[in-house]
N, C-alpha and C positions, 0 to 999 in steps of 0.2 A: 245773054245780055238782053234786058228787054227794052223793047221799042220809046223812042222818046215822047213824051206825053202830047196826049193831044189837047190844043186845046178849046175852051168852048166858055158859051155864057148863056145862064139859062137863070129866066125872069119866073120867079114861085111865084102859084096863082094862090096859095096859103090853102088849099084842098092836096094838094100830095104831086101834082102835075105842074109843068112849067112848059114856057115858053121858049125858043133858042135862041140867042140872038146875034148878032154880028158883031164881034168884036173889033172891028173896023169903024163901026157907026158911032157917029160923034157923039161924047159925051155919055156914053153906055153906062158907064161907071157908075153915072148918078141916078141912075135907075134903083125905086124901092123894091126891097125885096129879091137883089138876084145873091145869084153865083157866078162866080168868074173862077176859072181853074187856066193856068198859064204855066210855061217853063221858064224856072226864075234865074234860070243861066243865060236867057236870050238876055240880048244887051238891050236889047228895042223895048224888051218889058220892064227894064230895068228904071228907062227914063219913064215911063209909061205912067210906073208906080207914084215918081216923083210929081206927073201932072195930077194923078188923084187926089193930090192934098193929103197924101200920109205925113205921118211927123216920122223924121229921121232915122230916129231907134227903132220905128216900126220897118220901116225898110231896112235899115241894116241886118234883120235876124232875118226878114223875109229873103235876101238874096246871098245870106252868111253862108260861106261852104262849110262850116261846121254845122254838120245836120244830126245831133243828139238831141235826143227827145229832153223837151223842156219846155217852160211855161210861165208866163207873165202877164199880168194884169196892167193893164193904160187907163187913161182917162177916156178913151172913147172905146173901148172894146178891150179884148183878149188876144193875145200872140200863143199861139200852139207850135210845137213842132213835134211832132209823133213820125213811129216809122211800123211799114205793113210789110208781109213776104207777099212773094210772091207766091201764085198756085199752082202754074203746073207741073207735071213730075218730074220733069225735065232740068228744072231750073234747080239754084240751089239755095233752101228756104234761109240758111244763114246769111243771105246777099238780099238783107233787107231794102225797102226804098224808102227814101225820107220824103215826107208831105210838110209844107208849112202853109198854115192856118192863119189868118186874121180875122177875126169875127167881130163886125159890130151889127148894129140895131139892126138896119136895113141892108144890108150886104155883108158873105163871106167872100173873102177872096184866099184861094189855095194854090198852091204852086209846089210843083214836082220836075222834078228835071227827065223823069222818068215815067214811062207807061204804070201807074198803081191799079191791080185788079179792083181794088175797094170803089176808085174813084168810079171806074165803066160801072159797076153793079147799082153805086147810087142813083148816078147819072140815067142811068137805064130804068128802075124806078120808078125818076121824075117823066121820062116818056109814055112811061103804060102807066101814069097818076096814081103813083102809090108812094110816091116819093118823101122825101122830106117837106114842112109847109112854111118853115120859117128857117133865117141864117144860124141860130143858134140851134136848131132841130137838124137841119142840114151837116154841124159838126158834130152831135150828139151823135147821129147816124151813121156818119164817118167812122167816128172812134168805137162804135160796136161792132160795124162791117171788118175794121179791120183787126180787131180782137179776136171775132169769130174765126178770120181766117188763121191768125197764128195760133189759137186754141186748134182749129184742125191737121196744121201741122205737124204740132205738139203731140198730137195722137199718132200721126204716122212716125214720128219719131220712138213714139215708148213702143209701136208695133214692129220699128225695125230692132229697138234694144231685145225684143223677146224671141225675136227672130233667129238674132246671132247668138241670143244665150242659146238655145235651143242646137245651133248648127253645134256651140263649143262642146255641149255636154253631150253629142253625138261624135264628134272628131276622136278616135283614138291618134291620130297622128298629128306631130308637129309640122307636117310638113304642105297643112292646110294653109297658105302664107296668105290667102285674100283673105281672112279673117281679121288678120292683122291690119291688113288697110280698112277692110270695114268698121271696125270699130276705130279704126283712127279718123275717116274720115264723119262717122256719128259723134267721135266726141269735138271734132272740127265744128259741127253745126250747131251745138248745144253752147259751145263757148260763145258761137257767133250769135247766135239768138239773145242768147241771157245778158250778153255784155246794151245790149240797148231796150231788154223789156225789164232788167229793173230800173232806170231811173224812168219810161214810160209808165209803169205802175206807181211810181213815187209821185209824178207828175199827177196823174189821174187823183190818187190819193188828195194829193192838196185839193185839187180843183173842186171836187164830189163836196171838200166842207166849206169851202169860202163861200163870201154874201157877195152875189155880183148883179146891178142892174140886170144883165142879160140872161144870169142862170135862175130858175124857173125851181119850185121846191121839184117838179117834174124831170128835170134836167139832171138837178141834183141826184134824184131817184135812179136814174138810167144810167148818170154816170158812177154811182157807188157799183150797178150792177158791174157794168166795165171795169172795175177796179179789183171787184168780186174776182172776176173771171182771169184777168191781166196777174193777181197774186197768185191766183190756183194753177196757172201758165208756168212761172218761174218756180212755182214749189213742183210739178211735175218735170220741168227741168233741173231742176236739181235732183230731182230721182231718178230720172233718167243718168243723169252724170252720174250720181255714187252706183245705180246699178252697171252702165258700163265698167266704171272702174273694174267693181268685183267681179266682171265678164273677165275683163282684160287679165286679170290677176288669174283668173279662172284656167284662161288659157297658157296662161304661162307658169304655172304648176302642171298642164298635162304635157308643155315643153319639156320644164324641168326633169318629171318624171320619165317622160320615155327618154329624153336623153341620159338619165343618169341607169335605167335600164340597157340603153346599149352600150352604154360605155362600162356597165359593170358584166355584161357578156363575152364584150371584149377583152377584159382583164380576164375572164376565167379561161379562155382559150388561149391569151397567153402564157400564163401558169401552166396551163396543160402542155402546150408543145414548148416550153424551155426546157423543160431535162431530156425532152426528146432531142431539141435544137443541140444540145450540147452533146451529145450520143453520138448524132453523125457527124459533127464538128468533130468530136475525138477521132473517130473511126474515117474519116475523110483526110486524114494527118496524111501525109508521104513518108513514112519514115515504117521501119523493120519494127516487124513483132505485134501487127495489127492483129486482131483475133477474128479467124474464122476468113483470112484473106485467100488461101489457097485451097478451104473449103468450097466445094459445088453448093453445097447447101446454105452456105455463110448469111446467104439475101434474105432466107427462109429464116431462119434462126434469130437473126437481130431485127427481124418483123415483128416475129412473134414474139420478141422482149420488150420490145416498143410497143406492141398491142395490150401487155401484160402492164404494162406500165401505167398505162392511158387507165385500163380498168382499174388499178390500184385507185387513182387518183379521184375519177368518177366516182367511186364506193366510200374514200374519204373526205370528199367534198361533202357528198350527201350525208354521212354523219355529222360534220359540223355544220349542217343546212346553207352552204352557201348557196343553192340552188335546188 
């Protein structure tokens, strides 16, 4: 689970570096040119929102627990909601985290309930002045940082799909069983990925061609790239998907196969010892007239018929190639 978001507000100097400021201090909000990043389940932010002079609808998406990516155009700015993975290897990249965005002229304001890697990388940026220079540059940056990151995922994904094809087409045994949770738990994170980067590709989509006060033919440009990259995301997850699949099937044809090999093993070994089973079944009888019962030799004798047996049968197997 990652740590809940920090939060912060940092004043662009419109060169790539910013200011910090206190979000405590009166009236911040009205400050041109910031960013304000908060957690939009605190209640304190909640009314918070309400003193900034949003209009209604803008706050209700901003503090909506439904966090699917999606997008809207106001009369004074833009409502985003996008979602990013997380990075380390630890964590699991289908447990995306949702960002919601308000963007107008002079201020973005984001809010995440959760620690987002994209936000610390921007944010970081703005400290060493390479940052973003404007609010709508600020979410353009956003939605690349965090594209990039699920594009990087994405790779370690199709590098585990090749991984396990690789273990399958080396397993002669079924009884390799982590394969099975592996590939179960890679097509667990492929459904979870994909189930929210395609309507964020959709979203991007629109956004890359409308005429917005705020988006820039420049914007526009950056974000087709995003949308570039966001399609090429969900078309390698779907190849990843249909290559697991064929993994999965993969492995269960050399289930199939060795099972149906030792099960047709054990049918020829039964075949072989039933006319023997039933020889000493005869011969095991209590009753007068056994052959070969007061013979010393008797044990020797019906060995060696049983042994003569076995050969017969070995020698007509292999003519009719059952083995």
């Amino acid at each position: 689970m990652a740590n809940i978001t920090t939060e912060f507000c940092f004043a662009l100097d419109g060169q790539g570096g910013g200011e910090k400021l206190d979000l405590e201090q009166e009236n911040v909000f009205k400050r041109k040119n910031i960013w304000i990043h908060i957690d939009y389940k605190d209640q304190e932010n909640q009314e918070w929102l309400e003193e900034m002079g949003l209009d209604e609808t803008v706050i209700e998406n901003l503090t909506d627990e439904d966090t699917s990516p999606r997008y809207f155009a106001h009369d004074n700015g833009l409502l985003v909601v996008m979602r990013g993975v997380k990075t380390h290897k630890k964590d699991d990249v289908d447990d995306m985290i949702a960002i919601h965005m308000w963007i107008e002229k002079n201020r973005i304001l984001t809010l995440s309930h959760r620690s987002m890697p994209a936000v610390k990388m921007v944010s970081s940026k703005i400290k060493h002045g390479e940052g973003p220079i404007s609010p709508i540059d600020c979410f353009v940056t956003l939605a690349e940082t965090m594209t990039d990151s699920i594009t990087k995922a994405i790779d370690k994904i199709d590098d585990e799909v090749d991984e396990i094809e690789e273990a399958v087409i080396k397993t002669d045994s079924f009884k390799d069983k982590h394969l099975r949770d592996d590939i179960s738990d890679l097509r667990h994170k492929i459904v979870g990925l994909r189930r929210y980067l395609v309507p964020q590709r959709n979203i991007v989509k629109i956004m890359k061609n409308i005429s917005h006060p705020l988006l820039s033919e420049d914007d526009s440009v950056r974000l087709r790239d995003v949308y570039m990259d966001l399609a090429k995301a969900v078309e390698d997850l779907d190849f990843a998907r249909d290559h697991s699949t064929v993994t999965q099937e993969e492995l269960d044809s050399k289930t199939n196969v060795n099972l149906n090999q030792t099960m047709y093993m054990m049918s020829i070994v039964m075949v072989i010892f039933t006319p023997l089973t039933f020889i000493t079944g005869l011969l095991g009888a209590n009753i007068g007239g056994i052959p070969f019962a007061s013979n010393q030799m008797g044990f020797i004798f019906i060995s060696l018929i049983m042994l003569i047996i076995v050969i017969f049968q070995i020698i007509v197997f292999k003519k009719m190639k059952w083995f």
